[in-house]
C-alpha positions in Angstrom: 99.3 79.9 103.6 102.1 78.2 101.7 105.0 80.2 99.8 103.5 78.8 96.0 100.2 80.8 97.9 102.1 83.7 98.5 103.7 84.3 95.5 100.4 83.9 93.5 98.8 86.7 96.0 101.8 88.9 95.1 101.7 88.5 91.6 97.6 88.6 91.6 98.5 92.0 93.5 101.3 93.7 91.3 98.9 92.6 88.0 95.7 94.2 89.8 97.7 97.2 90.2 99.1 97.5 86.6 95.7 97.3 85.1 94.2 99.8 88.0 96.2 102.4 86.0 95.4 101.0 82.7 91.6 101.7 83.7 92.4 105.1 85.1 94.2 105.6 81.9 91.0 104.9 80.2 89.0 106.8 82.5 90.8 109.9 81.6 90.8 109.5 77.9 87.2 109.0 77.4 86.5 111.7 79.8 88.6 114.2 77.8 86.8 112.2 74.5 83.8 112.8 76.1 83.8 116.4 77.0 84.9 117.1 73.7 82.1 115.5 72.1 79.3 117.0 73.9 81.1 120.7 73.2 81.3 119.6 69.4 78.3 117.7 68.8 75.6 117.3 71.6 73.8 114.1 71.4 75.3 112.4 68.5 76.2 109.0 68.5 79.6 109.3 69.2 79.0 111.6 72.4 77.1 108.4 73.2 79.7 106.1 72.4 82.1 108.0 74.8 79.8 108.3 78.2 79.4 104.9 77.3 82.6 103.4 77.5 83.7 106.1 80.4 81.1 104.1 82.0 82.6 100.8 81.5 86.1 101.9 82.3 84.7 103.2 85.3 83.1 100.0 86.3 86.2 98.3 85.8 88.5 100.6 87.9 85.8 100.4 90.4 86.3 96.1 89.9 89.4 96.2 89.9 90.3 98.1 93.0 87.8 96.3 94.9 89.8 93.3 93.8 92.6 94.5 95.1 92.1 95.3 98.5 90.6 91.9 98.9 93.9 90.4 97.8 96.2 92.8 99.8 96.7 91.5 103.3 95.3 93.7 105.9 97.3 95.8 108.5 97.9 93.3 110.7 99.4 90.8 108.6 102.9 90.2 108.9 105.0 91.3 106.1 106.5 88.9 104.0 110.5 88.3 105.7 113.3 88.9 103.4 116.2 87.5 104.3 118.9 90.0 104.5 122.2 90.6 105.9 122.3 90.9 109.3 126.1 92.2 110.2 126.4 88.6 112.3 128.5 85.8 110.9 126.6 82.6 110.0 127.6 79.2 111.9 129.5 78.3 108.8 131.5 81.5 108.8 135.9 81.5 108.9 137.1 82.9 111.8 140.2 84.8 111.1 142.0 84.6 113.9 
């Protein structure tokens, strides 16, 4: 994998994961629509309406997670390397001595 390939699977990652929540977000607001509806009015369209697009939200969580954990690298995989500072000094460091 090159780094251009890496930093497409992290972004593809972090954008799978924003819209996970957006779908759960979903998911809980046309439950609570939902529930709400069929307590009000039983079997009207909009009670309809409401299972119906909990459905789709759920389809799309489900999707979307799926997605995810094929992007994520697996348990094995090496993590991506950071550099960071060490405490040594570099071959180009001043000695002051």
């Amino acid at each position: 994998m090159t780094h251009t390939d890496d930093l497409t699977a992290i972004r593809a990652t972090r954008q799978l994961r924003r819209i996970r929540a957006f779908y759960a977000a979903g998911i809980v607001l046309w439950t609570a629509s939902s529930a709400w509806t069929m307590w009000d009015s039983p079997g009207t369209r909009p009670m309809w309406t409401s299972l119906l697009l909990l459905a789709v939200f759920t389809g799309l969580l489900a999707m979307a997670s799926r997605w995810l954990r094929r992007v994520e690298p697996t348990g094995s995989a090496r993590p991506p390397h950071h550099a960071a500072f060490s405490g040594r000094s570099g071959r180009h460091a001043v000695s002051k001595s």
